[in-house]
N, C-alpha and C positions, 0 to 999 in steps of 0.2 A: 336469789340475787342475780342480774345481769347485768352487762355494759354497755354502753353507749357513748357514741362517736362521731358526734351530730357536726363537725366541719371537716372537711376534706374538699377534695380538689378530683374534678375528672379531668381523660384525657385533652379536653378543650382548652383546659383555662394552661397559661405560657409558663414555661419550666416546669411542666409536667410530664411523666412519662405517656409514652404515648400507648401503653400496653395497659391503662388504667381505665379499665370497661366494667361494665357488670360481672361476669365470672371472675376476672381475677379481683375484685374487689371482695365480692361474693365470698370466694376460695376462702381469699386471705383474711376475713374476719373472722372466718370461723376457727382457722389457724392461732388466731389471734384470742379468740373467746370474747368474741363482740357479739351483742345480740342483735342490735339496732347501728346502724348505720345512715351517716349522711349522706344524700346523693351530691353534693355538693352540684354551684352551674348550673341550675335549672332553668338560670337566663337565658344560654347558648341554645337556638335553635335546631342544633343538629340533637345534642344531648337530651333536650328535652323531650323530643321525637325519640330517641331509645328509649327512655325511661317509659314514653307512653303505651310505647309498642310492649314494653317488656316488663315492669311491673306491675303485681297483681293487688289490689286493694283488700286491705284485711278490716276496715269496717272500725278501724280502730286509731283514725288519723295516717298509717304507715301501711308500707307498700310492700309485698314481699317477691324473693328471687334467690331462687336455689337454697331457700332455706335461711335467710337473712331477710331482719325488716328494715328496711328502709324510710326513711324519712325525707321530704324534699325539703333541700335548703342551697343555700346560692349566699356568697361573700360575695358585697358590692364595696366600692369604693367611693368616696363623699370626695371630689373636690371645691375649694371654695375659698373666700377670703374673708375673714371675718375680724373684727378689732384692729385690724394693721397688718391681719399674717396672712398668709398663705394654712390653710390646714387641709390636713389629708386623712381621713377617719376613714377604717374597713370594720365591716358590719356583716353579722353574721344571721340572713333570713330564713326561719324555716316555716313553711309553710305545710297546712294539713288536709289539702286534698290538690287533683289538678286541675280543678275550676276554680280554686285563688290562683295557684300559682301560673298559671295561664292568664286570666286578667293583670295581675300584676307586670307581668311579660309584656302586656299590651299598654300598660303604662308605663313601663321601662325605658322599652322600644321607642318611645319620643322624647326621649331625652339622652339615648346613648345608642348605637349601633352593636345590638348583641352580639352579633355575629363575629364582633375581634376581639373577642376572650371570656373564656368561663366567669373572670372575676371582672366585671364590666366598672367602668368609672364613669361617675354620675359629676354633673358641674353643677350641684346644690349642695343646701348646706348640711348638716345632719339632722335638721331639725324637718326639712323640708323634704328627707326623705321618708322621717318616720309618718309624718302626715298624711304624704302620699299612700305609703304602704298600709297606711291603715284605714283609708278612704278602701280599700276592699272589702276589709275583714278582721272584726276586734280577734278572730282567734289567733291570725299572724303574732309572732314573735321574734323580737328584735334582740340579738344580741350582740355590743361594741365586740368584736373581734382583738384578741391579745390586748390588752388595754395600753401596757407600757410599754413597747416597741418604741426606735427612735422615729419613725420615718411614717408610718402609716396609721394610727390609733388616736383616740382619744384624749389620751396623757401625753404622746409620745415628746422628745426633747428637742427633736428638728421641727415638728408642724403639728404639733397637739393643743391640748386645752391645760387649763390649773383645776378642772370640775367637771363634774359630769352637766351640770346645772348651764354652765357655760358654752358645754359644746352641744348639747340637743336642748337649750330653752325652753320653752314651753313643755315641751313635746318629753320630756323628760319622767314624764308622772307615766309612760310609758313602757318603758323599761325597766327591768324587774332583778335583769342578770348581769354579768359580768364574765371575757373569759380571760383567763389570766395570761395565758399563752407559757412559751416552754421556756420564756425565760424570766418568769417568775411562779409561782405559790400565792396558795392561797392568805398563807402568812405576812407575803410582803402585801397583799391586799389588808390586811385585815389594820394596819399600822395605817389608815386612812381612815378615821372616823367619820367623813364623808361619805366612804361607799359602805358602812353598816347595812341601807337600807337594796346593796343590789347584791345578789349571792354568784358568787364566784363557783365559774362551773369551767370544764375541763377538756381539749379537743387535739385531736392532732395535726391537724391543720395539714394531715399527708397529701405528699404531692408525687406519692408512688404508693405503690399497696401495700410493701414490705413496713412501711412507719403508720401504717393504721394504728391504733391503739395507745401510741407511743404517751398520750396521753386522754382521757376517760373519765366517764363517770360512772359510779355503781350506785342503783337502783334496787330496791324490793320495793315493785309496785305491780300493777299491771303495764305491761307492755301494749303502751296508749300514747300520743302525741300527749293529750290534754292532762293524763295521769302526771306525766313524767315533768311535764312544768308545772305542775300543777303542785308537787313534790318542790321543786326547785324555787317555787314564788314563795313558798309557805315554809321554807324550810324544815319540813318535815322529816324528823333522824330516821324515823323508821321507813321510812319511803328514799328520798335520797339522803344515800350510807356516807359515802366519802368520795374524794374525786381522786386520780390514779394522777401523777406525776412525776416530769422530769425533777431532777436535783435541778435547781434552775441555773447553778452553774455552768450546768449542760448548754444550756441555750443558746444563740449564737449573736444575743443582745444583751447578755448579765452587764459586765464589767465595760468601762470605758476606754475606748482607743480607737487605731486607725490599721486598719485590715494593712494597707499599703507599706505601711512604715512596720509593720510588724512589732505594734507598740500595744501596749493595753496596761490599764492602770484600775486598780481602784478607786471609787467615788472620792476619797478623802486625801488620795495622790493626786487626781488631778485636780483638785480644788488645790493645792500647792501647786500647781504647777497653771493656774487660772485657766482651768480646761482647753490647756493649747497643745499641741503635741510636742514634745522636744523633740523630735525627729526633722518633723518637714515647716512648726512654728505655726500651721491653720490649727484651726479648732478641734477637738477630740469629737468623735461621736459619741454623747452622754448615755450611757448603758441606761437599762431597765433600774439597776439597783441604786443608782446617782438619783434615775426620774423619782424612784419611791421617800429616798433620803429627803430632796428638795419640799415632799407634797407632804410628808407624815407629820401628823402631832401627835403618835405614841411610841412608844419605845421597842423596840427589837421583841419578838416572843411575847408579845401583848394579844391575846384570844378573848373574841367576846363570847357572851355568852351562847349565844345559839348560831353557835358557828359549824358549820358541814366540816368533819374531817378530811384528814387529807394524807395518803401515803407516796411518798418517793420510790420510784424506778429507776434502774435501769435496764435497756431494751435487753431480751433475754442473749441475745447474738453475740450482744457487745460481752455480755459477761463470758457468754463461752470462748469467744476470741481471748479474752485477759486471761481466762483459764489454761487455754492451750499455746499461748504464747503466738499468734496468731493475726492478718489479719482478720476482720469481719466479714471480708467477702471471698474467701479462700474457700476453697470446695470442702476441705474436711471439715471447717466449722458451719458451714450450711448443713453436710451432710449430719451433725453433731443434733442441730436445730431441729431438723427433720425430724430425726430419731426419737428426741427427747417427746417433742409435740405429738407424736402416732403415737409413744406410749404412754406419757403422761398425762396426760390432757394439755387443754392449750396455751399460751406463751403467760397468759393471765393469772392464769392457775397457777402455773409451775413459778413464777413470782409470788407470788400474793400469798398462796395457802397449800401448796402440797408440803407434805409430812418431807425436810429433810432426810430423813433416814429413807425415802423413799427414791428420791433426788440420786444420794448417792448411791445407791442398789443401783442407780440407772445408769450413771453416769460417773461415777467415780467420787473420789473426796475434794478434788479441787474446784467442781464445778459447784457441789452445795458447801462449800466455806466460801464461794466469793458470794451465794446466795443470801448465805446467812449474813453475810457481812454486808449486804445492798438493803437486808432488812434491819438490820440497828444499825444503819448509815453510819458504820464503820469506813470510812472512803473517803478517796482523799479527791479532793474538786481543783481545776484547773477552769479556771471561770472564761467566756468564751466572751467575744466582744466585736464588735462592728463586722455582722457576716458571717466571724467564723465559730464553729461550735466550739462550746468546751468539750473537754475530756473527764468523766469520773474514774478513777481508779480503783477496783473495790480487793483491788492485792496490795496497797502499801505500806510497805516495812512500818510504817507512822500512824498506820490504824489499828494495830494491833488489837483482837476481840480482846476483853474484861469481862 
């Protein structure tokens, strides 16, 4: 089994750190227990000139570096006007060698100036992107980026679509995936009998190298571009296992409100409240969990049949901090972090599958009870909403294990 982390963000593209280069990315996935990695930005002509100079081609669609494979892929931005609106779709391209993604770059490039940000904005439709992109090369793969966001996707509730059907037309028969982004699940995908037919896959969308992995997908296949979608089109259990997530809680789109007013409400308060803010009287930013309520015709905990599993995280940092009473960025819970990952193995593992009783040998008993309690999502959620993240708590008096 391994992971993979096919959207991120290099140092090029804007609110990005600027220390996100090959080695620390390198470094931090293997930290992380990623096997594959996105180069994310492969539009930006400086980044794509690293990647050329410094990844090595494994024969197998992906590139390696320092012991990490790589894959090239690039988030673009669709502007556009369609039916009466303004819409704004981000899309997530990966490409399987550098002579597409090099062509594509040269089709880009007349329509947007790469060179002012890793995540470029295109002034066409989404339809007209996927066309383009595939006038290269049928192995390209197109995937909608976080689909229910308010502002940037698909669905989203400020500039999105009611359908997949609606937002890439034709060009539809296309696209194969979905990602669900960190503030939602694959659950609240699955309450859309519409997207049955596109499989909900998992990313982190890091825009520093400490949040690689934050969300993932796990693989037993060969470690191949074509394999691994190849898994994901076909929903094959034995090939892709499950996807790795936030509690969508977490995210910093779940719940509805206004960053400003320090307001936020659930879908069915602000539907009382006719999605306006009682603070400042403008409109609410409608969360991710609002946009799902509005589009679903099934009910809550509805799974189809050949649906990819899915397990909730949280980051391993965060737990240690709730452990030691602590922030997350405090040197004793970094140095905590360190320790755990040089002898446990990596941030993934020590989630996902090491032996408790191992956990605590290592670490003590507060750090595998909040482990254990993050694995039977014992935890208590503080839903996050226009910008700002939630919080999960996996020490609350009010989750007590059973």
């Amino acid at each position: 089994m391994f992971f993979a982390d096919f959207h991120i963000h290099s140092k090029y593209s804007r609110a990005v750190s600027k220390n996100t280069d090959l080695k620390t990315l390198s470094e931090s996935a293997k930290i992380k227990g990623l096997s594959v990695l996105g180069t994310g930005d492969f539009t930006h002509p400086l980044w794509f000139q690293e990647l050329k100079e410094n990844l090595k081609p494994t024969e197998n669609g992906l590139f390696e570096f320092n012991g990490v494979n790589f894959m090239l892929t690039v988030e673009v931005s669709t502007v556009s006007f369609l039916n009466g609106k303004t819409r704004k779709v981000h899309h997530v391209i990966h490409a399987p060698s550098f002579e597409i993604a090099e062509q594509l770059n040269d089709i880009y490039s007349k329509i947007a100036d790469l060179k002012n940000d890793g995540r470029p904005t295109f002034n066409i439709t989404p339809a007209e992107l996927v066309e383009k992109t595939f006038q290269v090369s049928n192995e390209i793969v197109i995937i909608p980026a976080h689909v229910f966001t308010p502002w940037f996707s698909v669905f989203g509730s400020r500039n999105g679509f009611d359908s997949m059907e609606e937002c890439y037309e034709e060009q539809v028969k296309r696209i194969f995936a979905i990602e669900t982004g960190l503030s939602a699940d694959p659950a609240m995908c699955w309450r859309l009998s519409s997207l049955d037919k596109f499989t909900p896959v998992s990313n982190s969308d890091a825009h520093s190298a400490g949040k690689l992995g934050r969300e993932c997908n796990a693989f037993n296949c060969k470690i191949s571009f074509n394999e691994m979608f190849k898994a994901v089109k076909e929903r094959a259990k034995n090939k892709f296992l499950f996807t790795v997530e936030f509690f969508p809680e977490e995210g910093k789109y779940h719940f509805d409100g206004h960053r400003n007013c320090g307001f936020s409400c659930s879908p069915q308060e602000a539907l009382k409240l006719e999605n306006k803010c009682p603070v400042c009287g403008k409109p609410l930013v409608l969360g991710v969990e609002h946009r799902v309520e509005d589009l679903a015709d099934r009910p809550a905990g509805f799974t189809p049949k050949n649906a990819i599993p899915f397990k909730h995280v949280v980051p391993l940092i965060e737990v240690i901090a709730q452990s030691l009473g602590k922030n997350s960025n405090s040197i004793l819970v970094k140095k905590q972090f360190k320790k755990l990952t040089e002898s446990l193995g990596s941030e993934l593992d020590i989630l996902l599958n090491i032996d408790l009783k191992k956990i605590k040998e290592a670490s003590g008993d507060k750090l595998a009870e909040g482990i254990e309690r993050m694995r039977l999502e014992k935890v208590l959620k503080k839903p996050g909403f226009d910008g700002v993240f939630g919080e999960i708590n996996v020490f609350p008096i009010q989750a007590k294990l059973v």
